[in-house]
N, C-alpha and C positions, 0 to 999 in steps of 0.2 A: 559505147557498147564494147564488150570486152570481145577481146580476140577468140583464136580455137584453143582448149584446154589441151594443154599435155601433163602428164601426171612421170616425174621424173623421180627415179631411184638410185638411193645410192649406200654402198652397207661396209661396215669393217669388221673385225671379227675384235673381242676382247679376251687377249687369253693370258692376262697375267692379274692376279687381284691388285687389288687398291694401287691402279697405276693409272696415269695420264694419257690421253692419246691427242693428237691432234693431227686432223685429218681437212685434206684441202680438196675439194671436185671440180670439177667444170661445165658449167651450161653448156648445152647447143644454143648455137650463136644466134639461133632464129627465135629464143626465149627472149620475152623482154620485159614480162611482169611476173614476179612470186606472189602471187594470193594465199597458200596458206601451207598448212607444215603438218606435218605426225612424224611418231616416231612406233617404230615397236621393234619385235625383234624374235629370232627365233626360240627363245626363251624368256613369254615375258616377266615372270617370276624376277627372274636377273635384273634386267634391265626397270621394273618398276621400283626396287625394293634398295638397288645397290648404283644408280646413277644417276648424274646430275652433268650438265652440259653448257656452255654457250655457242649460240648460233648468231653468225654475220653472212652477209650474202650482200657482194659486192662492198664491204668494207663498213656496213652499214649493220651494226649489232640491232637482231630480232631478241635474243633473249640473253640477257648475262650470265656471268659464270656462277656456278653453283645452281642452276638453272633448273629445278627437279625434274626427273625424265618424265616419273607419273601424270607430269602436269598437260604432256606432252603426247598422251598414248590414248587407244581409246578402246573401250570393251566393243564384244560381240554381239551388247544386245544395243548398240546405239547404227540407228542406221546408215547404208554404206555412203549416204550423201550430206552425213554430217558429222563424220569423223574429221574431219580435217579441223584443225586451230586457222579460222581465218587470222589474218595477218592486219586487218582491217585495210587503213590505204596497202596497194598493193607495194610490193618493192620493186624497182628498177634492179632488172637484171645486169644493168650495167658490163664491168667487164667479165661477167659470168661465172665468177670465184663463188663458190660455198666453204665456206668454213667451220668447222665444228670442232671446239674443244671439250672435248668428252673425258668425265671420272667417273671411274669404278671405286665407289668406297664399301669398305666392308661391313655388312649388315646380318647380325645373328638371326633375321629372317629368313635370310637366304644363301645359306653358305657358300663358297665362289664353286661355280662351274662357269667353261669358256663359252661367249654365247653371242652371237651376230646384233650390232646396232643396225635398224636399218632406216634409215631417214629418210622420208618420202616427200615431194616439194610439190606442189599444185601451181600449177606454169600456163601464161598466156604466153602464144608464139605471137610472131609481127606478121 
């Protein structure tokens, strides 16, 4: 039976086009399963049309690079208890490192404005 769900956030801002970012967080240490992931952002326009990413958590790659964000996001008419990308087995939180290497590539759908990644984690505590 799984544990209590915590729902963890965490955001960076992208303010420069077709540049790299790579960004490191930390669990609460009282985390100790990843069930599943989304991503959006305060402009999803940006973020659906102009990035792509890889995500590890605890040194353990969930998605590889060039990872498209779209794939990662989820509209307003899907409902709020199944947005999330299960992760299927869950991930050991292990030593609590999230990692996400994030790009911005330029896309004449969406010309660059600066706009918040924010990456949402669906977490069992111990």
């Amino acid at each position: 039976m799984a544990g209590n769900i915590v729902y963890k956030t965490f955001s960076f801002l992208v303010d420069t086009p077709a540049t790299s970012y790579t960004k490191k967080f930390e669990l609460d240490k009282n985390i100790k399963l990843v069930r599943a992931i989304m991503l959006s952002s305060n402009k999803p326009n940006q973020l659906f049309f102009r990035g792509s990413q890889k995500v590890e958590v605890n040194g353990e790659e969930l998605y590889p690079e060039d990872y498209e964000s779209r794939l990662l996001m989820s509209g307003i008419s899907v409902p709020p208890n199944e947005r999330y990308v299960d992760l299927g087995d869950a991930v050991l939180s292990g030593n609590g490192e999230v990692k996400i290497v994030f790009k911005d590539i330029n896309n004449t759908l969406a010309p660059f404005d600066a706009y918040q990644v924010i990456l949402n984690l669906k977490c069992d505590i111990g």
